[in-house]
matplotlib code that plots the C-alpha trace (Angstrom):
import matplotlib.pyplot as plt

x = [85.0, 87.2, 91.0, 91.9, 94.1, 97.5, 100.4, 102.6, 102.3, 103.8, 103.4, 103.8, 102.0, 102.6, 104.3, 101.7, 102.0, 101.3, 101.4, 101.5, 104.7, 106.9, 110.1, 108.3, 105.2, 107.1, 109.2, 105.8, 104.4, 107.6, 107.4, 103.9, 105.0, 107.8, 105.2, 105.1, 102.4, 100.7, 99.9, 98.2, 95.5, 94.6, 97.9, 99.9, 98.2, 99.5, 98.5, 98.3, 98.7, 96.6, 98.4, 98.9, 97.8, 98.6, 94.9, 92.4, 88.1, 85.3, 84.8, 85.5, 86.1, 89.0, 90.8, 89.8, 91.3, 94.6, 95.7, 94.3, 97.8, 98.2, 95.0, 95.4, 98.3, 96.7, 94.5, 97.0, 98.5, 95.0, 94.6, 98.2, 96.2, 97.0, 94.5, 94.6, 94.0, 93.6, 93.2, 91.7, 94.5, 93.8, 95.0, 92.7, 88.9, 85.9, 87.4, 84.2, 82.5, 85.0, 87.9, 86.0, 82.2, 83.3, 87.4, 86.7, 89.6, 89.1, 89.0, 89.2, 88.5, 89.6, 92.7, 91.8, 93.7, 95.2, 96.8, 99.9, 101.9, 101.1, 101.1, 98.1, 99.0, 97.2, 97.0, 96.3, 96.6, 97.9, 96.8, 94.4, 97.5, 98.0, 95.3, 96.0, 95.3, 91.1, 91.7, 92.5, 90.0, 87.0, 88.1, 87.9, 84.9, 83.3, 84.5, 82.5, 79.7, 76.7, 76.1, 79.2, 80.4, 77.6, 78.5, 82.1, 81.3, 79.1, 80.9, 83.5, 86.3, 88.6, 87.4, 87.6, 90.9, 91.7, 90.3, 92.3, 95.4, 95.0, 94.2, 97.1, 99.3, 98.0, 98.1, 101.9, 102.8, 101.1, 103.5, 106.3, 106.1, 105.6, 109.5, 110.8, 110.3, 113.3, 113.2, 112.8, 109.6, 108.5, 108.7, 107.5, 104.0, 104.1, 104.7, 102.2, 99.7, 100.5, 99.6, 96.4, 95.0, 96.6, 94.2, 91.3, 92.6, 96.4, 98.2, 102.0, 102.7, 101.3, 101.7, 101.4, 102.4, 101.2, 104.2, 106.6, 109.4, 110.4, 110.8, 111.4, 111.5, 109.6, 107.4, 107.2, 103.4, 102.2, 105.2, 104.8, 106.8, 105.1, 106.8, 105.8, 106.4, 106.2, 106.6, 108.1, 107.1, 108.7, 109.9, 112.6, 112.8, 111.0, 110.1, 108.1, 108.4, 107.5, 106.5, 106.6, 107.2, 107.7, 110.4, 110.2, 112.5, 112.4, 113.4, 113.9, 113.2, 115.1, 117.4, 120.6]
y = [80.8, 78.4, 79.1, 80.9, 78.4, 80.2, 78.5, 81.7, 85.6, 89.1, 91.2, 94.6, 97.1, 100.7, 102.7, 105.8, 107.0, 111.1, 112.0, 109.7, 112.0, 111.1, 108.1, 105.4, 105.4, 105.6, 102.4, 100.9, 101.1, 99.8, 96.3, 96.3, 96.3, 94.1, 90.8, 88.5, 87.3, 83.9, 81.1, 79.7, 82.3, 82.8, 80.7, 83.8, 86.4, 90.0, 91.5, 95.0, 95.2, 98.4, 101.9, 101.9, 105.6, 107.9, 108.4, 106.9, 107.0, 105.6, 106.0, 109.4, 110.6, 113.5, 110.1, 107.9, 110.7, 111.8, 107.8, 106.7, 105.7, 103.2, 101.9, 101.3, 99.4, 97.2, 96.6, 95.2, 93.0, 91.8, 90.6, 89.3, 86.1, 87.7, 87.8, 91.4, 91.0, 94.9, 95.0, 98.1, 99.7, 103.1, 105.2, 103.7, 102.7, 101.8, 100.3, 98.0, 100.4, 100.9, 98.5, 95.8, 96.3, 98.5, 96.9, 93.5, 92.9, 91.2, 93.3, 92.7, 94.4, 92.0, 89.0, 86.0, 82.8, 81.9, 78.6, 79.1, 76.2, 73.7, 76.8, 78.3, 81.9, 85.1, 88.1, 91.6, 95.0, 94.5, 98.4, 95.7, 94.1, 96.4, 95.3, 98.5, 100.8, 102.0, 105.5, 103.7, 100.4, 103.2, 105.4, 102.6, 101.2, 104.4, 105.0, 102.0, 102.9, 103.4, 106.9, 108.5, 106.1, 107.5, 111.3, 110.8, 109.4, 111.6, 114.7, 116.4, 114.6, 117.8, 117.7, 114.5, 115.0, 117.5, 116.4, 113.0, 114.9, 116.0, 112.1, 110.6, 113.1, 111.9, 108.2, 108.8, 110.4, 106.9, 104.3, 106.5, 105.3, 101.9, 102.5, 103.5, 100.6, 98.1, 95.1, 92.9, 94.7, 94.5, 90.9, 90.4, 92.3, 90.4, 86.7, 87.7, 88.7, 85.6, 83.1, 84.8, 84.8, 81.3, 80.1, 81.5, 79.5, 77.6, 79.0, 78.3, 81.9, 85.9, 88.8, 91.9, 95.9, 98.9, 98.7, 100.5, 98.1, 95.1, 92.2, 88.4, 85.8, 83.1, 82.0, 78.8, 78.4, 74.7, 72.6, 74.7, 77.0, 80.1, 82.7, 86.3, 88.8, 92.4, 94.6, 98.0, 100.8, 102.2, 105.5, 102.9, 100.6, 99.3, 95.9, 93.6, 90.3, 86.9, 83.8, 80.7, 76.8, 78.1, 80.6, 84.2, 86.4, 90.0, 92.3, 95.8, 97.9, 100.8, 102.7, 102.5]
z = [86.5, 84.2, 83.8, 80.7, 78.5, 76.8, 75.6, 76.3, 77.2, 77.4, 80.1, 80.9, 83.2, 84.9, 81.9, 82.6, 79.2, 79.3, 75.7, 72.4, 71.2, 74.6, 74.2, 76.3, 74.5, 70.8, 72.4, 73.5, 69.7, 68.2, 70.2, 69.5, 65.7, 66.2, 67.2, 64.9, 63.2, 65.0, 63.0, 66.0, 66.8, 70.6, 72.2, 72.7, 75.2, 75.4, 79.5, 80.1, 83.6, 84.4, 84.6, 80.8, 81.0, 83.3, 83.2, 80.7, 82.3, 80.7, 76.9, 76.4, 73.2, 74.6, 76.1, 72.7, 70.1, 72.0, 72.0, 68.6, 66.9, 69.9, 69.9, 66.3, 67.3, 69.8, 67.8, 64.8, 67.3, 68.0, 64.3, 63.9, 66.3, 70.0, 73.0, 74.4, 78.1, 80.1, 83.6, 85.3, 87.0, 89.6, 87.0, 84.3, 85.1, 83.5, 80.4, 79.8, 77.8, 75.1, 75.2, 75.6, 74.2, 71.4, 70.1, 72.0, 74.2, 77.2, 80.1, 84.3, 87.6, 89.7, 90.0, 87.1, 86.9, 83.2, 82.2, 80.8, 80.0, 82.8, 84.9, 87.6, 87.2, 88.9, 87.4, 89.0, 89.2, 92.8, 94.4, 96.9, 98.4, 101.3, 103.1, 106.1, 103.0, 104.1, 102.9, 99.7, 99.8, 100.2, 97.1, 95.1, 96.4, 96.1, 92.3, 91.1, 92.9, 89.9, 90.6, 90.9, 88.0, 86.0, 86.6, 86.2, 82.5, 81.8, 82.8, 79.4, 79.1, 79.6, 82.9, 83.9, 82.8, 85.0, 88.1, 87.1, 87.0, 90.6, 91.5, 89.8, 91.1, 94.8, 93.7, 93.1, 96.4, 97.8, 95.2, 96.1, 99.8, 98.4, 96.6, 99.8, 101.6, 102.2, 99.9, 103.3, 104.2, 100.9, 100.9, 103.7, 102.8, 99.5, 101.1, 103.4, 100.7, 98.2, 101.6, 102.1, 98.2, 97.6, 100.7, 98.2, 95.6, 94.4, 91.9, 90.4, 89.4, 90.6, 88.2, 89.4, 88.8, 91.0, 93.3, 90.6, 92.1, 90.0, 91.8, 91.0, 93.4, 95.2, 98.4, 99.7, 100.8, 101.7, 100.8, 97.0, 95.7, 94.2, 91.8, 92.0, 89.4, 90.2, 86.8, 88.1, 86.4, 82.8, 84.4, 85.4, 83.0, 80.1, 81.2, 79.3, 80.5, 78.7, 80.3, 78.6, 79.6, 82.9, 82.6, 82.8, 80.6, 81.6, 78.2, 79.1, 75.7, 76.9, 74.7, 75.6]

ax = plt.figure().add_subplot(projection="3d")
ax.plot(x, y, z, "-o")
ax.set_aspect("equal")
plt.show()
């Protein structure tokens, strides 16, 4: 696969938005409305890092109606020139069918390298990088298996919704362990992770989410230096974080 060409891009991942009326997801909208028109249609990418929702399967219409106002809205910033770039989170799955065959935004399942700038960078969800994880590794393995995929979007929404509930509620208990871990052991399971994937193929830059701890720094892997971004998660803070010419400016959009 070629690398995606960008001149710059916004990216944002884990807010887990619950209900279109609640602060985050009103904050959300609001910087969606602030973008500026492009004059340069394509250049500017806008990633959506997976977890968007704190559950969102298939194309279900219960899922499609409750969010329409922010669809709407991703959609605007789609015609002010953007490229809308939504990668399948654990919270969020099968978006083919609907955010990308029926509003045409590019969608991902797995890590994709982008040029931006001059710059190799790798994006991803990041719930693969603890490689220990089975219990994990089979769920997901088993989710996008064709028969259970088909049941699951073929079952109501309301009940996919509520088993969902039950499943996010488990995914949390497992990124709350991830929180609790020291920032040295942390780093140490990231630097370990960037070596392995960069052996795949070099990058300059990873972008990641999942972990719900934001984290900026670097790992020196075969005399290069590689910078990893880890978006947190907006029960935190609101990060959106823009890369351009090789710099990364975090903006927190919280009030206050």
């Amino acid at each position: 696969m070629g690398v995606l060409v960008l001149r710059e891009a916004y990216f944002v991942s884990d807010l887990h938005l619950k209900s279109p009326d609640e602060e985050k997801c009103l904050v959300f909208l609001r910087f969606l409305r602030d973008l500026p028109d492009l004059e340069q249609h394509g250049a500017v990418g806008l990633f959506l890092v997976g977890d968007l929702f704190d559950l969102w399967v298939g194309a279900h219409s219960y899922f499609i109606l409750q969010w329409q106002p922010l669809i709407e809205e991703l959609r605007n910033v789609q015609s002010k020139g953007y490229r809308v770039i939504y990668f399948e989170g654990n919270h969020d799955l099968y978006l083919e069918r609907y955010w990308r065959d029926q509003l045409n935004f590019e969608v991902h399942c797995e890590p994709t390298y982008f040029q931006i700038s001059d710059q190799t960078v790798r994006v991803e969800h990041g719930d693969l990088m603890d490689p220990t994880d089975h219990g994990y590794r089979f769920l997901k393995w088993l989710l996008h298996q064709g028969v259970v995929r088909w049941v699951i979007e073929h079952l109501p929404g309301s009940i996919v919704a509520m088993f969902g509930r039950r499943a996010s509620r488990l995914s949390r208990g497992y990124t709350t362990q991830m929180r609790s871990l020291s920032d040295q052991e942390f780093r140490r399971n990231l630097d370990s992770y960037i070596r392995c994937v960069y052996q795949q193929r070099a990058f300059d830059w990873i972008v990641t989410g999942h972990c719900h701890i934001e984290d900026d720094s670097s790992t020196d892997v075969r005399e290069r230096v590689v910078r990893s971004l880890n978006l947190g998660w907006w029960n935190d803070s609101y990060n959106v974080v823009h890369l351009r010419s090789c710099k990364a400016n975090w903006i927190n959009l919280k009030p206050g």
